[in-house]
C-alpha positions as CSV (number, residue, x, y, z in Angstrom):
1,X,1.8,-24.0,16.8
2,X,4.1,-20.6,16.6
3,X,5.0,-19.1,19.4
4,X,6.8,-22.6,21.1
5,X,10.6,-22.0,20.0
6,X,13.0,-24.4,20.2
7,X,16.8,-22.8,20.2
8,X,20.4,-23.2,20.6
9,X,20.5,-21.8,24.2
10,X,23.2,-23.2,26.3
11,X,23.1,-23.0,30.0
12,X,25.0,-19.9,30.0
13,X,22.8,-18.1,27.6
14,X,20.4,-18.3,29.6
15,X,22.1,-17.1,32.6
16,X,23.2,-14.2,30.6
17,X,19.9,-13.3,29.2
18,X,18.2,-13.2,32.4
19,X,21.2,-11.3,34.3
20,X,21.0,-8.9,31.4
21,X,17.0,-8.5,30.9
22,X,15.9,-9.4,34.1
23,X,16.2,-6.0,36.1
24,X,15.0,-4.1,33.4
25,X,11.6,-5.4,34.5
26,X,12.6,-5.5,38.0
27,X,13.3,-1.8,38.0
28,X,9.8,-1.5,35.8
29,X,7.6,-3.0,38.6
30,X,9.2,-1.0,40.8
31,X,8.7,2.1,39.2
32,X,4.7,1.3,38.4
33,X,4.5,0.9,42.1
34,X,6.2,4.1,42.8
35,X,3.9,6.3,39.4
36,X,0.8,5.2,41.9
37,X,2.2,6.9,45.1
38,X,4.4,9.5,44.5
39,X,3.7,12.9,45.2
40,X,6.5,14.9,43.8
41,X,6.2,18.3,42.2
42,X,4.6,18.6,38.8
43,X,8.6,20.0,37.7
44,X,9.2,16.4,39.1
45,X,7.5,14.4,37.2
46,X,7.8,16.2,34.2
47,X,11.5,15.6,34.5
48,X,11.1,12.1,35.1
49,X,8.6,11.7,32.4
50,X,11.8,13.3,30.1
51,X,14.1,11.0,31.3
52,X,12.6,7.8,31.4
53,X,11.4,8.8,27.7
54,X,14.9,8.6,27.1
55,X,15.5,5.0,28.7
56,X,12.2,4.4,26.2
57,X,14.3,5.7,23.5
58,X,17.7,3.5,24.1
59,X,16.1,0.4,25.1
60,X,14.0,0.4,21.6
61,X,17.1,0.4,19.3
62,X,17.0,-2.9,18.8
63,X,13.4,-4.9,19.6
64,X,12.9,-8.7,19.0
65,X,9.3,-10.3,17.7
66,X,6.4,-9.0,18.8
67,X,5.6,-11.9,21.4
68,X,8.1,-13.5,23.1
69,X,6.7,-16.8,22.8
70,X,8.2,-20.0,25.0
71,X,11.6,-20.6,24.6
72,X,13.0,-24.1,24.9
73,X,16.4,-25.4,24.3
74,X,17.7,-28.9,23.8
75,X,17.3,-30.2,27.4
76,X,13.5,-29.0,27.1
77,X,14.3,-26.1,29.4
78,X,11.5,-23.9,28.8
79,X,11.6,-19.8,29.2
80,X,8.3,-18.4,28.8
81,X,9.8,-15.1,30.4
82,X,7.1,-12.8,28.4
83,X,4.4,-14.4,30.5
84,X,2.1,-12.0,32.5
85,X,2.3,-14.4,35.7
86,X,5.2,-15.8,35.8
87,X,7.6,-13.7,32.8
88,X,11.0,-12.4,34.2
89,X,11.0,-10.3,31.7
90,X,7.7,-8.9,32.1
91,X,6.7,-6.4,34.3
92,X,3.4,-6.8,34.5
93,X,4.3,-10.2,36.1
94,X,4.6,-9.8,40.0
95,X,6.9,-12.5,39.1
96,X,5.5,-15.9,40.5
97,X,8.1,-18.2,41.7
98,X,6.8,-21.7,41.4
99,X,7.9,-24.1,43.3
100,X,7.0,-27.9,42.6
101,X,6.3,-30.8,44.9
102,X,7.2,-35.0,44.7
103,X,3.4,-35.3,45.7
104,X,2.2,-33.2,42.5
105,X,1.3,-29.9,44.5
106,X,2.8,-26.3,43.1
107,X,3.0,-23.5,45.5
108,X,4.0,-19.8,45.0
109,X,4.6,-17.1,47.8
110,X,4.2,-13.6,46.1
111,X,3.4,-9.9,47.1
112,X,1.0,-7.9,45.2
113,X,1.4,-4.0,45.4
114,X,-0.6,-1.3,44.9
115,X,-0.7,-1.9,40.8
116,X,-2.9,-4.9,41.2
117,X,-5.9,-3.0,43.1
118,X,-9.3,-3.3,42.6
119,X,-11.5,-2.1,44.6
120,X,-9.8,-0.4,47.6
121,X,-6.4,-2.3,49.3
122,X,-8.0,-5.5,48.0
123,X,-6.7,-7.2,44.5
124,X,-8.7,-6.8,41.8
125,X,-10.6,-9.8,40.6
126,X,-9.2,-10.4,37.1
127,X,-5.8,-10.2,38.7
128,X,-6.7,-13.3,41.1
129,X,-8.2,-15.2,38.3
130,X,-5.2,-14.5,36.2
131,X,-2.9,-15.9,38.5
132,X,-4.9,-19.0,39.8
133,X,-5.1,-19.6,35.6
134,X,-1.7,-20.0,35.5
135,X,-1.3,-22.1,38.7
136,X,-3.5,-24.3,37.8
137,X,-1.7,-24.6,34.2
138,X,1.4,-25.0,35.8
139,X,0.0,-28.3,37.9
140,X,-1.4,-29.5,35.2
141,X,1.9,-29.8,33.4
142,X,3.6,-30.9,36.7
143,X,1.6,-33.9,36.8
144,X,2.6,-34.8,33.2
145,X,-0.5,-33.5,31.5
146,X,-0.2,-30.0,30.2
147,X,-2.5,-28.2,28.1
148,X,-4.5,-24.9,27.8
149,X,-7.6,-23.5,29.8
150,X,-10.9,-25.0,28.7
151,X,-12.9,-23.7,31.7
152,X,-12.1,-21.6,34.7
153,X,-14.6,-21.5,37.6
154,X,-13.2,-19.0,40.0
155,X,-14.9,-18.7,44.0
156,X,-14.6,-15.4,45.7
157,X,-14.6,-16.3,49.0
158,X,-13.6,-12.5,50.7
159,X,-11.9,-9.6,49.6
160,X,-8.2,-10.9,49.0
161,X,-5.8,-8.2,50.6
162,X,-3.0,-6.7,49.3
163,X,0.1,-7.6,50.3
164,X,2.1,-11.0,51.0
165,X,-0.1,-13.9,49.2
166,X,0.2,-17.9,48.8
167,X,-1.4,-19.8,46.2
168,X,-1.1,-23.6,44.9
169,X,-2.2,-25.6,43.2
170,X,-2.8,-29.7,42.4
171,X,-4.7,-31.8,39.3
172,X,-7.1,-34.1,41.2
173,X,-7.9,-36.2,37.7
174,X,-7.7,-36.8,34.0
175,X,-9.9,-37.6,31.8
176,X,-8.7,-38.4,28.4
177,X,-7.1,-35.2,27.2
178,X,-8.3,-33.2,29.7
179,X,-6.7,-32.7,32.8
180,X,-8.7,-31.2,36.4
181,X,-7.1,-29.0,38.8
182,X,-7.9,-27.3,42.0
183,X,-6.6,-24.7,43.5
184,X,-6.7,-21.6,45.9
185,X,-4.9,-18.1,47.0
186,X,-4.8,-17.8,50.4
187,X,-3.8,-15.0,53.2
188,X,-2.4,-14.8,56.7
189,X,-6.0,-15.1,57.7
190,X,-7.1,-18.3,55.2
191,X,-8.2,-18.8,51.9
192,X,-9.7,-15.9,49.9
193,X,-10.3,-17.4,46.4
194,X,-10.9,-20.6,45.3
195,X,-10.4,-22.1,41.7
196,X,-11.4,-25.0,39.5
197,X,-10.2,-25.5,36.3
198,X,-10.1,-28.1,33.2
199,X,-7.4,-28.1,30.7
200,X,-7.4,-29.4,27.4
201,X,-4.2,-30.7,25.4
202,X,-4.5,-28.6,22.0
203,X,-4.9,-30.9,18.9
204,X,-1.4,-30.0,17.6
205,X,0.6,-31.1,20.9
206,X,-1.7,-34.4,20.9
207,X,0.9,-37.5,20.3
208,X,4.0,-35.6,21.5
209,X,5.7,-35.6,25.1
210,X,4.8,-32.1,26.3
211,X,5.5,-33.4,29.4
212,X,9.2,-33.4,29.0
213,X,9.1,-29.7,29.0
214,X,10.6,-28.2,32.4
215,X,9.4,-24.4,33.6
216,X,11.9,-24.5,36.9
């Protein structure tokens, strides 16, 4: 399948990339927070708007592919940094920081701003499913049997605020090719939303070790 590259990346490369591309997008996040809530004068933002058309202009003299893909060298370290969850070099992506337990469990703390509201100072739905799609992935793979979403059954239990967020994550069972997760996104107060999901190892990847691919 396209999009899975394997490359000559040393461990310094990869350093260098993310110390290099990495606050582009950090700045970016930033800045689609700050578009929702400032209240400058219209001279302002038209200045702004100027300027970062200009930053448009300089960082488009020289583009890659169109998608990003995963990235993996060698050691099967993988990179999937244009991700929409967990891509450092997204900005769409809060970023989620996944963090992976001996007992199978992956856990992320996060913040959501005002850019991922739906209805008012709660998250908006899609957003909650998109993440608790990629947690659940990511347990999949952490329990040695990756693949991609077959079904997604998504619980909204309350509003989920914004603000600081937990979710995680665990496969509870395989069954042939297809792996079952749980998992949840929780506040201060408890859980909010609740996920099930089955993934399915895609026809191409069936026969090699996926599992060998690291995402830490």
């Amino acid at each position: 399948m396209t999009g899975y590259i394997l490359d000559e990346a040393t461990t310094q490369d990869i350093e260098r990339e993310q110390a290099t591309y990495g606050p582009i997008a950090e700045v970016l996040r930033e800045l689609a927070e700050v578009s929702i809530r400032t209240e400058v004068a219209p001279e302002v933002a038209a200045e702004a708007v100027a300027r970062l058309r200009e930053v448009h202009t300089m960082l488009s003299a020289e583009l890659g592919g169109a998608s990003y893909g995963t990235r993996f060298n060698k050691e099967g370290f993988g990179r999937p940094w244009g991700n929409a969850v967990v891509g450092v070099r997204n900005p769409v992506a809060p970023p989620l920081d996944i963090q992976r337990e001996d007992d199978g469990r992956i856990w992320a703390d996060f913040v959501l701003g005002p850019q991922y509201e739906g209805p008012p100072t709660l998250v908006h739905g899609g957003v909650s499913a998109l993440l608790l799609d990629q947690l659940l992935g990511e347990a999949a793979a952490h329990a040695g049997s990756p693949g991609m979403t077959g079904t997604l059954t998504i619980r909204y239990r309350r509003g989920t605020p914004l603000g600081k967020l937990h979710g995680e994550a665990k496969m509870t069972h395989t069954e042939g090719v297809k792996s079952f997760v749980s998992g949840h996104i929780a506040d201060a107060e408890g859980v909010c939303v609740e996920a099930e999901g089955v993934f399915i190892l895609p026809r191409w990847a069936r026969g090699e070790n996926n599992g060998k691919l690291r995402f830490d």
